[in-house]
mmCIF file as Biopython writes it, N, C-alpha, C and O atoms, coordinates in Angstrom:
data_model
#
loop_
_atom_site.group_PDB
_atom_site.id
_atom_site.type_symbol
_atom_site.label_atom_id
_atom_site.label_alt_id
_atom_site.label_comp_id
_atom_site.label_asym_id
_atom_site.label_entity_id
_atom_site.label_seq_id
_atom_site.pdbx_PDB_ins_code
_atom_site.Cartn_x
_atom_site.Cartn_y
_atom_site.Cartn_z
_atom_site.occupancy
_atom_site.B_iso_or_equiv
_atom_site.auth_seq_id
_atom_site.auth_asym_id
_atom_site.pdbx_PDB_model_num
ATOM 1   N N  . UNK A ? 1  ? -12.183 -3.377  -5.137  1.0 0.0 1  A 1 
ATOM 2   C CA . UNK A ? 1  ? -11.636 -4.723  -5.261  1.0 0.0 1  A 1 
ATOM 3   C C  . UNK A ? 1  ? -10.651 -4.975  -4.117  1.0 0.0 1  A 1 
ATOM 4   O O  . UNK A ? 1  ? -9.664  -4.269  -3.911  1.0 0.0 1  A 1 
ATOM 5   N N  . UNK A ? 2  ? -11.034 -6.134  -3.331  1.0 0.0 2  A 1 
ATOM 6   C CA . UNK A ? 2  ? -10.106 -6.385  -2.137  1.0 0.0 2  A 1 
ATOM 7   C C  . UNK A ? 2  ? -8.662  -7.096  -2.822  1.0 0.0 2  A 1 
ATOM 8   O O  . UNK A ? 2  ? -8.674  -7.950  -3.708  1.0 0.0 2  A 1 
ATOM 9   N N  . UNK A ? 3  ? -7.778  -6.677  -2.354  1.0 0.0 3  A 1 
ATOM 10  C CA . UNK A ? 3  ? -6.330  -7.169  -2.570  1.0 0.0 3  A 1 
ATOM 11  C C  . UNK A ? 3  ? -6.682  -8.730  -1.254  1.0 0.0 3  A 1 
ATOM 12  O O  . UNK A ? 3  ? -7.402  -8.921  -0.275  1.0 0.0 3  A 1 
ATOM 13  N N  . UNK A ? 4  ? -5.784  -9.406  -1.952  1.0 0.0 4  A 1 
ATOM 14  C CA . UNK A ? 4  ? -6.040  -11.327 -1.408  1.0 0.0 4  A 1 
ATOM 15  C C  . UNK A ? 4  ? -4.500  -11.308 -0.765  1.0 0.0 4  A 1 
ATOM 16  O O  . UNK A ? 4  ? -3.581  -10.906 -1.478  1.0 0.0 4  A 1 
ATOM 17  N N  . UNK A ? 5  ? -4.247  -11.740 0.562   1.0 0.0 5  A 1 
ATOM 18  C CA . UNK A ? 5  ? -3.047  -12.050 0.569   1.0 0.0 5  A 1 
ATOM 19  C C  . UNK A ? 5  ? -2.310  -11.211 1.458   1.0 0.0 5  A 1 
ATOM 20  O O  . UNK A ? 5  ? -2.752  -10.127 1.842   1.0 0.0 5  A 1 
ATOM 21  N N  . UNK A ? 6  ? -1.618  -11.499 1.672   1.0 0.0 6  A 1 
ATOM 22  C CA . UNK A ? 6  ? -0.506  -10.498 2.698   1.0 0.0 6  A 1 
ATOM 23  C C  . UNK A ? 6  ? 0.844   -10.080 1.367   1.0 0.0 6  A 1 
ATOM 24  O O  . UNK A ? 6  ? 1.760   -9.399  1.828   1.0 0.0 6  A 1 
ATOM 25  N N  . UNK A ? 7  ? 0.932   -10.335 0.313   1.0 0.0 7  A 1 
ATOM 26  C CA . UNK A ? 7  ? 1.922   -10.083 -0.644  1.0 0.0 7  A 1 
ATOM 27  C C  . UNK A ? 7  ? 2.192   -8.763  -0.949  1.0 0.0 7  A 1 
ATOM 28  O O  . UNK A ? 7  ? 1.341   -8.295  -1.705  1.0 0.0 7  A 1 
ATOM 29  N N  . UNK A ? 8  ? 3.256   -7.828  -0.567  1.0 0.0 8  A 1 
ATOM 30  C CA . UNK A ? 8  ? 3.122   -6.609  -1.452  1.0 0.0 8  A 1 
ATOM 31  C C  . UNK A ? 8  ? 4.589   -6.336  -2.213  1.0 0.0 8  A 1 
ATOM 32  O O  . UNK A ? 8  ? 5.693   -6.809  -1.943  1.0 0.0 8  A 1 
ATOM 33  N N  . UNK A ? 9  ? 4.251   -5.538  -3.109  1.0 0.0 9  A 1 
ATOM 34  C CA . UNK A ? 9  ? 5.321   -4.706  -3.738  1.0 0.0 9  A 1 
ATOM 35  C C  . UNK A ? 9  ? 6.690   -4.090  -3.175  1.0 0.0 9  A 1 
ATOM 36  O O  . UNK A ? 9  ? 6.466   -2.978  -2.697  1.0 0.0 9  A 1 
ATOM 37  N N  . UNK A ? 10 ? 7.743   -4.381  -3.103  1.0 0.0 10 A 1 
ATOM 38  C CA . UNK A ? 10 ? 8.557   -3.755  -2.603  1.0 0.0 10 A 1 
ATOM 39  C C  . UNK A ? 10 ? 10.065  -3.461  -3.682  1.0 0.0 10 A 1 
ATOM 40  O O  . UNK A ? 10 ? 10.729  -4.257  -4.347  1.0 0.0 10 A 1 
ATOM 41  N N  . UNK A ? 11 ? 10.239  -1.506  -3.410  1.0 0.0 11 A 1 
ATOM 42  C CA . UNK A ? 11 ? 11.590  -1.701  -4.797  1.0 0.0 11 A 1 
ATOM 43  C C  . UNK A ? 11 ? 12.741  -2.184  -3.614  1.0 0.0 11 A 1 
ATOM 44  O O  . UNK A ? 11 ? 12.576  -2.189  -2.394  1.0 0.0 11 A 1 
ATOM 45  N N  . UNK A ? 12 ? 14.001  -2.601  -4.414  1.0 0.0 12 A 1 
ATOM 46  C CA . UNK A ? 12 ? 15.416  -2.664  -4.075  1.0 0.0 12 A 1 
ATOM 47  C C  . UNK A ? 12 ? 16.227  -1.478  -4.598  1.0 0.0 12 A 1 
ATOM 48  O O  . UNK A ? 12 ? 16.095  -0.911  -5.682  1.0 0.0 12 A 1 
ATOM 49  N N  . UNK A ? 13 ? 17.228  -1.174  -3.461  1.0 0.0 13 A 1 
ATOM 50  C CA . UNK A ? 13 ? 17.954  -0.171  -4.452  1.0 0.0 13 A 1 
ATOM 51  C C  . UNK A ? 13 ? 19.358  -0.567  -3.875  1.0 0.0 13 A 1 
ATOM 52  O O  . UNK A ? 13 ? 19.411  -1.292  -2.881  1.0 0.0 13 A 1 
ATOM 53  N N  . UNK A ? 14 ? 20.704  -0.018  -4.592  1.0 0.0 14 A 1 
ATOM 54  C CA . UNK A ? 14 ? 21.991  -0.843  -4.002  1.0 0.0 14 A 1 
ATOM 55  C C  . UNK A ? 14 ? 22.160  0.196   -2.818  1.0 0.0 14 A 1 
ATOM 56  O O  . UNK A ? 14 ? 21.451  1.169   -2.561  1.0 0.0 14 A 1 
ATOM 57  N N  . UNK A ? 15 ? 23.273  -0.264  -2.176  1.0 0.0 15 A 1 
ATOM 58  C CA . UNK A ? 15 ? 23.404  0.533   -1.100  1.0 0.0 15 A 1 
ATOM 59  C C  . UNK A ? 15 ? 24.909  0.852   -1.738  1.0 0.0 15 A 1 
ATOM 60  O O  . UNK A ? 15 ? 25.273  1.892   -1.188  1.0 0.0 15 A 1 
ATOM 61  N N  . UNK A ? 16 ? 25.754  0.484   -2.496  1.0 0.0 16 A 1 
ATOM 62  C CA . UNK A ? 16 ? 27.196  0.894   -2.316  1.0 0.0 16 A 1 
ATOM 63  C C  . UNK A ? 16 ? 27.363  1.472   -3.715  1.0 0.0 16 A 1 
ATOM 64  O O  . UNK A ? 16 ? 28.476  1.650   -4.210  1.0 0.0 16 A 1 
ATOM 65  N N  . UNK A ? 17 ? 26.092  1.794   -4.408  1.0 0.0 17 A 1 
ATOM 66  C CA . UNK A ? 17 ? 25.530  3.006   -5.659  1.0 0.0 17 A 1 
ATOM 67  C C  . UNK A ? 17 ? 26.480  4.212   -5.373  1.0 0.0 17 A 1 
ATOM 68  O O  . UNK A ? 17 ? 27.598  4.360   -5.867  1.0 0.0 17 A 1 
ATOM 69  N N  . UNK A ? 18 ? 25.787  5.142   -4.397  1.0 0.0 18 A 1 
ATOM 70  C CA . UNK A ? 18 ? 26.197  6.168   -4.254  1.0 0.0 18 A 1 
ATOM 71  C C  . UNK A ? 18 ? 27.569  6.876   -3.751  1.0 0.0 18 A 1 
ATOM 72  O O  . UNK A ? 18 ? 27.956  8.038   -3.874  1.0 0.0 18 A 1 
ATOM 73  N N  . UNK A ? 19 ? 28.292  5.477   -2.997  1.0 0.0 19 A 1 
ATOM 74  C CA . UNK A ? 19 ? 29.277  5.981   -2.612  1.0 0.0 19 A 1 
ATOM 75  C C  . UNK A ? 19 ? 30.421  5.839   -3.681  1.0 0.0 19 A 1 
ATOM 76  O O  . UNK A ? 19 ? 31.596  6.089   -3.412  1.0 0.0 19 A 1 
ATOM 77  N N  . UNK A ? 20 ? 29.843  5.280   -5.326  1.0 0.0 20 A 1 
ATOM 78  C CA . UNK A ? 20 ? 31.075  5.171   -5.790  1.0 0.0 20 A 1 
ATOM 79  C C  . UNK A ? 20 ? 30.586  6.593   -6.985  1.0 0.0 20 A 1 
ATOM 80  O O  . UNK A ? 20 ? 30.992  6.447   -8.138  1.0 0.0 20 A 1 
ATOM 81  N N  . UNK A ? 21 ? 29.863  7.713   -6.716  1.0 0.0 21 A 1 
ATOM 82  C CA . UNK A ? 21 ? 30.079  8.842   -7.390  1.0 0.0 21 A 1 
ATOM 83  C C  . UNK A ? 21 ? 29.535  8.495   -9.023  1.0 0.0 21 A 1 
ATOM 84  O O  . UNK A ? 21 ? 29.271  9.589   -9.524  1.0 0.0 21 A 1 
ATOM 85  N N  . UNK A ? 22 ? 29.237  7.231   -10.164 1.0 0.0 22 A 1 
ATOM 86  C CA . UNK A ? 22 ? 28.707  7.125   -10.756 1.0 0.0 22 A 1 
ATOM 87  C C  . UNK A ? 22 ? 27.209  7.389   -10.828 1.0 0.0 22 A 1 
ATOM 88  O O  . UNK A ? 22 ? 26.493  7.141   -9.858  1.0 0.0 22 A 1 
ATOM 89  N N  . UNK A ? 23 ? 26.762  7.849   -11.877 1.0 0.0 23 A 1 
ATOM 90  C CA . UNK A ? 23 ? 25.346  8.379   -12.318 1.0 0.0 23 A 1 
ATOM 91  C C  . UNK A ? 23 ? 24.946  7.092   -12.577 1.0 0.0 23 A 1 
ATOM 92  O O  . UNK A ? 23 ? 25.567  6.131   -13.032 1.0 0.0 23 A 1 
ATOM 93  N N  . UNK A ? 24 ? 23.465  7.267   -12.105 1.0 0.0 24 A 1 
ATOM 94  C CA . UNK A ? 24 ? 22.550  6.412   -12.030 1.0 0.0 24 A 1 
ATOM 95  C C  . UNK A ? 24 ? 21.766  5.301   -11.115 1.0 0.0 24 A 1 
ATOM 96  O O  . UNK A ? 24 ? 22.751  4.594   -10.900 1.0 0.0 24 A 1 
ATOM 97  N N  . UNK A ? 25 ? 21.264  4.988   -10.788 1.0 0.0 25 A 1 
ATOM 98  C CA . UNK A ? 25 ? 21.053  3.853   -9.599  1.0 0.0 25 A 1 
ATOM 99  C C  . UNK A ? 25 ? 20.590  2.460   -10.373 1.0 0.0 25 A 1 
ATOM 100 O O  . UNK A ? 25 ? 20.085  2.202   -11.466 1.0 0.0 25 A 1 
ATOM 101 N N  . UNK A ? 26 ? 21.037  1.693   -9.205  1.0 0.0 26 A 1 
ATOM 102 C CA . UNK A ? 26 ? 20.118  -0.025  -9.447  1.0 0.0 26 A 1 
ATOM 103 C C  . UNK A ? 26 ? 19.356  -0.327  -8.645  1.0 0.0 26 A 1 
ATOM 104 O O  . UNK A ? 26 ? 19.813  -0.540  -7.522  1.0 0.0 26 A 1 
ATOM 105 N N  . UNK A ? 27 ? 18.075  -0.456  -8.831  1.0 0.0 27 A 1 
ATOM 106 C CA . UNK A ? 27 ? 17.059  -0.861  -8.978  1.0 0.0 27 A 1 
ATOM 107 C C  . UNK A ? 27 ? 16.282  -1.790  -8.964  1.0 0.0 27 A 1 
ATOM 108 O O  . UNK A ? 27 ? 15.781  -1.738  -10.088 1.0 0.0 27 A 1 
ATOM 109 N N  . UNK A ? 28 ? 15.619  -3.021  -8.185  1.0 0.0 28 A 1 
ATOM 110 C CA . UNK A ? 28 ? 14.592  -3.851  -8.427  1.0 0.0 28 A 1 
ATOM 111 C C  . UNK A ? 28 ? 13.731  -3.806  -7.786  1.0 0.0 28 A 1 
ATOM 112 O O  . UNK A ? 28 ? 13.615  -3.555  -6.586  1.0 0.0 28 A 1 
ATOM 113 N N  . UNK A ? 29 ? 12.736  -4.160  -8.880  1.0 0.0 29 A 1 
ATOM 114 C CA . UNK A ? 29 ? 10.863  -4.321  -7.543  1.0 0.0 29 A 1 
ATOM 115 C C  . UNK A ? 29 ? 10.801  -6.110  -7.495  1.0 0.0 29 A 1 
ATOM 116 O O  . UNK A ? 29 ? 11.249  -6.841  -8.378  1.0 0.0 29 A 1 
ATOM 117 N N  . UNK A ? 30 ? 10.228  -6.492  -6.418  1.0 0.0 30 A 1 
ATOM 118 C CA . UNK A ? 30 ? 9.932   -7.479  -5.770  1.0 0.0 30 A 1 
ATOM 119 C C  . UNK A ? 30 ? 9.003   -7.704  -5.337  1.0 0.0 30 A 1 
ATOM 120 O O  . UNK A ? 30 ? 8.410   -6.629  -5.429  1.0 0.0 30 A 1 
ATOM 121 N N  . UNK A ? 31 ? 7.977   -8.777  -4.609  1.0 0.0 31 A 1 
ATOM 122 C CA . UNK A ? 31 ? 7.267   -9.249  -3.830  1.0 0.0 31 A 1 
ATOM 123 C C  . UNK A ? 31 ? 8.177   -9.651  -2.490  1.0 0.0 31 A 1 
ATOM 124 O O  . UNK A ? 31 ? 9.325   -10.075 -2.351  1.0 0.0 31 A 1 
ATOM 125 N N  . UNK A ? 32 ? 6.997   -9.276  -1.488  1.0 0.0 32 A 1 
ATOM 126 C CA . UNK A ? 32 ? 7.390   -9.775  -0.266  1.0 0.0 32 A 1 
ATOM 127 C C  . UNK A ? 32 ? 6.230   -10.368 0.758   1.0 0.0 32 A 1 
ATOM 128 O O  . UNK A ? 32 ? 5.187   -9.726  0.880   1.0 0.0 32 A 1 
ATOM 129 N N  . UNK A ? 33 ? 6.408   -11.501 1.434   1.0 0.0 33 A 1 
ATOM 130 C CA . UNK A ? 33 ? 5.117   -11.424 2.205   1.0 0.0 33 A 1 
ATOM 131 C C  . UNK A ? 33 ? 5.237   -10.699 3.617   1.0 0.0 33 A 1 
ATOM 132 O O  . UNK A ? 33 ? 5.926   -11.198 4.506   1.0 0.0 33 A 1 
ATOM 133 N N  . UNK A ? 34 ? 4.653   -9.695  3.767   1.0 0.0 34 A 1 
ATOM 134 C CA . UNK A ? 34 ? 4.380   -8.815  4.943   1.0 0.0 34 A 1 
ATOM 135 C C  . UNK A ? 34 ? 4.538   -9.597  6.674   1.0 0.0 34 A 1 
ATOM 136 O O  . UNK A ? 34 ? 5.192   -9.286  7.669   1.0 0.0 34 A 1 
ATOM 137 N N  . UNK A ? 35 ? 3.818   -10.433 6.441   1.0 0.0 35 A 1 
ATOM 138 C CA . UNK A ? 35 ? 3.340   -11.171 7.684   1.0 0.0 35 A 1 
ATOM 139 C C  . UNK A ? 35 ? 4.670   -12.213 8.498   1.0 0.0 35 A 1 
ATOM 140 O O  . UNK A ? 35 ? 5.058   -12.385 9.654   1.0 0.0 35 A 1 
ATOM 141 N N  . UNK A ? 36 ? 5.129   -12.858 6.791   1.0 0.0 36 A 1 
ATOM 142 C CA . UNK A ? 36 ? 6.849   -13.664 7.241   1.0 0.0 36 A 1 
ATOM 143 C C  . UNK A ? 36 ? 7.984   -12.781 7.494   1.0 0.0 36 A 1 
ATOM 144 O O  . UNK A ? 36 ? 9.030   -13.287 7.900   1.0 0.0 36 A 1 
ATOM 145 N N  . UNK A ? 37 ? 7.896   -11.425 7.289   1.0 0.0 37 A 1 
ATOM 146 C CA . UNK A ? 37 ? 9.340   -10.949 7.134   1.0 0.0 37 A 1 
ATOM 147 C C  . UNK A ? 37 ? 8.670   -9.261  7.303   1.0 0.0 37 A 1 
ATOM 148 O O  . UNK A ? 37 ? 8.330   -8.672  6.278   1.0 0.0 37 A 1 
ATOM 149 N N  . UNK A ? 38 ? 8.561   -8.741  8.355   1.0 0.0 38 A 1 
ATOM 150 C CA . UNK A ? 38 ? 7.870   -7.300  8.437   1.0 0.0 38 A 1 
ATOM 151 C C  . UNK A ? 38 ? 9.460   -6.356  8.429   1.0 0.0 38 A 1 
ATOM 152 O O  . UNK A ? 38 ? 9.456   -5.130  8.538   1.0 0.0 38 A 1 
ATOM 153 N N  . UNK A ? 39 ? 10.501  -7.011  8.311   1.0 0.0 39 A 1 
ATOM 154 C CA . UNK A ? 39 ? 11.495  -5.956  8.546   1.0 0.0 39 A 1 
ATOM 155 C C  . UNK A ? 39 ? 11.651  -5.338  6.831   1.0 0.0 39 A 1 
ATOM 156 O O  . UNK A ? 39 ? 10.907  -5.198  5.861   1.0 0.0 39 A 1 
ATOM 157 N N  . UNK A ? 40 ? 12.692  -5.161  7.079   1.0 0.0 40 A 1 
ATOM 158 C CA . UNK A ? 40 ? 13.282  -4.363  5.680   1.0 0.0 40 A 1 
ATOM 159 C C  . UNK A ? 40 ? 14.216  -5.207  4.807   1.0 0.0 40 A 1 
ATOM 160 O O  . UNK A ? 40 ? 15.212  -5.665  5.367   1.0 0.0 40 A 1 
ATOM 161 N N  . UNK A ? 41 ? 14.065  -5.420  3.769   1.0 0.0 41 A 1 
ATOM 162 C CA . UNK A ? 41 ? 14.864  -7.051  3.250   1.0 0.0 41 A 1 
ATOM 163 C C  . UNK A ? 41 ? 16.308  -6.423  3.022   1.0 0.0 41 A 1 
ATOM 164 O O  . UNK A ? 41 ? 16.824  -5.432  3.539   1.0 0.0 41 A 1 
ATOM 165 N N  . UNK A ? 42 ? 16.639  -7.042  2.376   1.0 0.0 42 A 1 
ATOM 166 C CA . UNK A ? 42 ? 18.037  -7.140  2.165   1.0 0.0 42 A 1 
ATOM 167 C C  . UNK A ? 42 ? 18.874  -8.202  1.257   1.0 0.0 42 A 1 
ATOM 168 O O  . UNK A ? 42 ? 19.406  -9.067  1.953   1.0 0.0 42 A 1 
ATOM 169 N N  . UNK A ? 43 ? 19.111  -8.333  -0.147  1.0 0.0 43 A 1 
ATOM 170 C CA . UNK A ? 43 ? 19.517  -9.305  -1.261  1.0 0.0 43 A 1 
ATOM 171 C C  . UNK A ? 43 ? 20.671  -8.309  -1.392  1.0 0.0 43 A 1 
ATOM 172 O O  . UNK A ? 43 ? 20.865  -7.101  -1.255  1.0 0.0 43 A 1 
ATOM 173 N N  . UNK A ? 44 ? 21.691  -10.000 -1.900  1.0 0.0 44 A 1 
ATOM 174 C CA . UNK A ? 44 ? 22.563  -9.594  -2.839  1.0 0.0 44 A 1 
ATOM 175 C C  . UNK A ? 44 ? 22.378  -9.593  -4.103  1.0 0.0 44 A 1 
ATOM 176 O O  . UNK A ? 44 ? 22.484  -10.671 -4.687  1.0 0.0 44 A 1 
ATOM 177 N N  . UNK A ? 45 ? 22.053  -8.389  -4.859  1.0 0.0 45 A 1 
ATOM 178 C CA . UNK A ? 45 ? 21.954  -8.600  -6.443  1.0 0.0 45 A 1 
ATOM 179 C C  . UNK A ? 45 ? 23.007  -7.932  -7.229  1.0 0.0 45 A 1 
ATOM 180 O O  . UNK A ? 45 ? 23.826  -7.092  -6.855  1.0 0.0 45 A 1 
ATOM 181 N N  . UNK A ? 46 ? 22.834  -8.454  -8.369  1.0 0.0 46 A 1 
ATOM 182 C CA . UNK A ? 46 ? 23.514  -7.925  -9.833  1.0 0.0 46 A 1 
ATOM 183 C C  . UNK A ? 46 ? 23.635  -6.337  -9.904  1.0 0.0 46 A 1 
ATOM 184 O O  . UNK A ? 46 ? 22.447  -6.048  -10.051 1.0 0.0 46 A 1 
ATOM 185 N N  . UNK A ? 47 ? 24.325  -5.122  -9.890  1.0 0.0 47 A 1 
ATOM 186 C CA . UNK A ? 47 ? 24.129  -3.831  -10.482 1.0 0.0 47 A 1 
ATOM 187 C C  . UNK A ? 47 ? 25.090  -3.906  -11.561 1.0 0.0 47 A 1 
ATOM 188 O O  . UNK A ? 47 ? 26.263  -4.244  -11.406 1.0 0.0 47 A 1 
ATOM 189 N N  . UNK A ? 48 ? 24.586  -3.600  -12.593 1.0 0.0 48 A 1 
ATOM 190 C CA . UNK A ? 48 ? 24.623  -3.578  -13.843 1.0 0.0 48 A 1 
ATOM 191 C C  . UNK A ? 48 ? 26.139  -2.298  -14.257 1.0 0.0 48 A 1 
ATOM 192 O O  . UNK A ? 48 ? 27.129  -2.396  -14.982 1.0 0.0 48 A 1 
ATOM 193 N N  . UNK A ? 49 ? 25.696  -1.391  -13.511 1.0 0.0 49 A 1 
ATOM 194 C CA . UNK A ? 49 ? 26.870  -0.196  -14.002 1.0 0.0 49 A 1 
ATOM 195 C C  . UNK A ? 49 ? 27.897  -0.409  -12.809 1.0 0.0 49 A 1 
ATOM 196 O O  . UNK A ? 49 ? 28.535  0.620   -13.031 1.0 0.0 49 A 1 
ATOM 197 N N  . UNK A ? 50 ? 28.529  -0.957  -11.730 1.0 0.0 50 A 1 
ATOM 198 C CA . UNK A ? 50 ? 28.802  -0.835  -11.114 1.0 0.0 50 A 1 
ATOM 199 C C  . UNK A ? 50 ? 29.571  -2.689  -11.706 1.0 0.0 50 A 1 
ATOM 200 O O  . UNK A ? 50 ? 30.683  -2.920  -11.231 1.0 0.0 50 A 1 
ATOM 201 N N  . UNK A ? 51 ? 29.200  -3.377  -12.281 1.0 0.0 51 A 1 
ATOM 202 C CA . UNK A ? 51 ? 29.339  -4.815  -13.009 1.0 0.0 51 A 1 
ATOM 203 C C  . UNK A ? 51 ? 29.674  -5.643  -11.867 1.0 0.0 51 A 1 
ATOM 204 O O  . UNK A ? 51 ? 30.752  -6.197  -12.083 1.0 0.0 51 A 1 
ATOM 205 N N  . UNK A ? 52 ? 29.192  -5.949  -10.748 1.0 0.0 52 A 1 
ATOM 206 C CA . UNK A ? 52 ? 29.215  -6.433  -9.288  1.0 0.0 52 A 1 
ATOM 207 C C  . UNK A ? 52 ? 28.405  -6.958  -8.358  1.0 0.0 52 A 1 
ATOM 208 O O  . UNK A ? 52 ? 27.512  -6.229  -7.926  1.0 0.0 52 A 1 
ATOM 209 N N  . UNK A ? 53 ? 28.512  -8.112  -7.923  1.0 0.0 53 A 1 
ATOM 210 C CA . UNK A ? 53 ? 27.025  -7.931  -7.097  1.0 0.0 53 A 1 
ATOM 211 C C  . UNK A ? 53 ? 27.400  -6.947  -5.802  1.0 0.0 53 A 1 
ATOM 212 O O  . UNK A ? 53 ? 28.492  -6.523  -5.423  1.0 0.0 53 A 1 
ATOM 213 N N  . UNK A ? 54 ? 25.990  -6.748  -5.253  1.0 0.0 54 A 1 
ATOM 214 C CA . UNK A ? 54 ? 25.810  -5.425  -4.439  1.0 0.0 54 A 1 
ATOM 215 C C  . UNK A ? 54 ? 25.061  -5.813  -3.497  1.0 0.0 54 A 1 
ATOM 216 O O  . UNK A ? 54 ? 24.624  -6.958  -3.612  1.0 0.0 54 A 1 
ATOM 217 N N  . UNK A ? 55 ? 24.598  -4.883  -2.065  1.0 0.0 55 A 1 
ATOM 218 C CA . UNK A ? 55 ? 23.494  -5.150  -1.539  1.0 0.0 55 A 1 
ATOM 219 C C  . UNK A ? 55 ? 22.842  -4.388  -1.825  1.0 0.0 55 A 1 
ATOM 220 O O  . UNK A ? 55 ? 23.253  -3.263  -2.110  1.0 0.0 55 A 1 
ATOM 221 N N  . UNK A ? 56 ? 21.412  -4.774  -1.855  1.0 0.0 56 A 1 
ATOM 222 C CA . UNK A ? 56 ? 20.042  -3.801  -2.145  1.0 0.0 56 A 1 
ATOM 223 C C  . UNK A ? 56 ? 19.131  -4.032  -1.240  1.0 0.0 56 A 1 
ATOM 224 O O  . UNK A ? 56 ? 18.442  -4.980  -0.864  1.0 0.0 56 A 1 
ATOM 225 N N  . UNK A ? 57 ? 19.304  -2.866  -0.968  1.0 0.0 57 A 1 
ATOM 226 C CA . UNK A ? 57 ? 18.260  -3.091  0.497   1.0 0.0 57 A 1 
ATOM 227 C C  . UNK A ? 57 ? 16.582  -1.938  0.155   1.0 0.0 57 A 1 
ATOM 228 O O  . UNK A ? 57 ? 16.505  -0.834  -0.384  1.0 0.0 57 A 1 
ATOM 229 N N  . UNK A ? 58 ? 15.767  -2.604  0.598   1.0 0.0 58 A 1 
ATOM 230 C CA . UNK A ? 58 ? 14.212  -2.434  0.601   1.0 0.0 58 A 1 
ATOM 231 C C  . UNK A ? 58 ? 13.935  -0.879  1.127   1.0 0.0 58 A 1 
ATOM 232 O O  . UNK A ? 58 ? 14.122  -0.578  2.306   1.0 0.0 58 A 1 
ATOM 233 N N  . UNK A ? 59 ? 13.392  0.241   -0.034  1.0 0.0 59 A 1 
ATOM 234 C CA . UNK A ? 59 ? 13.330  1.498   0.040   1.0 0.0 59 A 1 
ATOM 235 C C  . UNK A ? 59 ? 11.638  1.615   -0.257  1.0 0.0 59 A 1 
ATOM 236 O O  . UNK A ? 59 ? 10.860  1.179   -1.106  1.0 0.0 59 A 1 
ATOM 237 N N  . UNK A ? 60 ? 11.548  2.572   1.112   1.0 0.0 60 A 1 
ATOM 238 C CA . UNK A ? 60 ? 10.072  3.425   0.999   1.0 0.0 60 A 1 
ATOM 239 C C  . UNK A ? 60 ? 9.214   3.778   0.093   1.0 0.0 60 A 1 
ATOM 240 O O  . UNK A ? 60 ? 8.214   4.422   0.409   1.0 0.0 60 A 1 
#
């Protein structure tokens, strides 16, 4: 089955997670279109344990 589209899957993870020594990470999956934006994204979102928005930047 051919995939339609230039759209793929991409997770988020925070970037300022780890430097504060709390367990656990944040996390989101997304769509992206490949073709408009080939770099590596970058949102400010919500992390939940950290109660803040954050940046989450686009992981492998």
């Amino acid at each position: 089955m051919a995939k339609k589209g230039n759209r793929i899957q991409v997770i988020l993870e925070c970037t300022e997670h780890k430097e504060s020594g709390k367990p656990g990470t944040s996390r989101y999956i997304t769509t992206k279109n490949k073709k408009n934006s080939p770099d590596r994204m970058e949102i400010k979102k919500y992390n939940p344990i950290l109660k803040k928005m954050t940046v989450h930047k686009e992981i492998k």
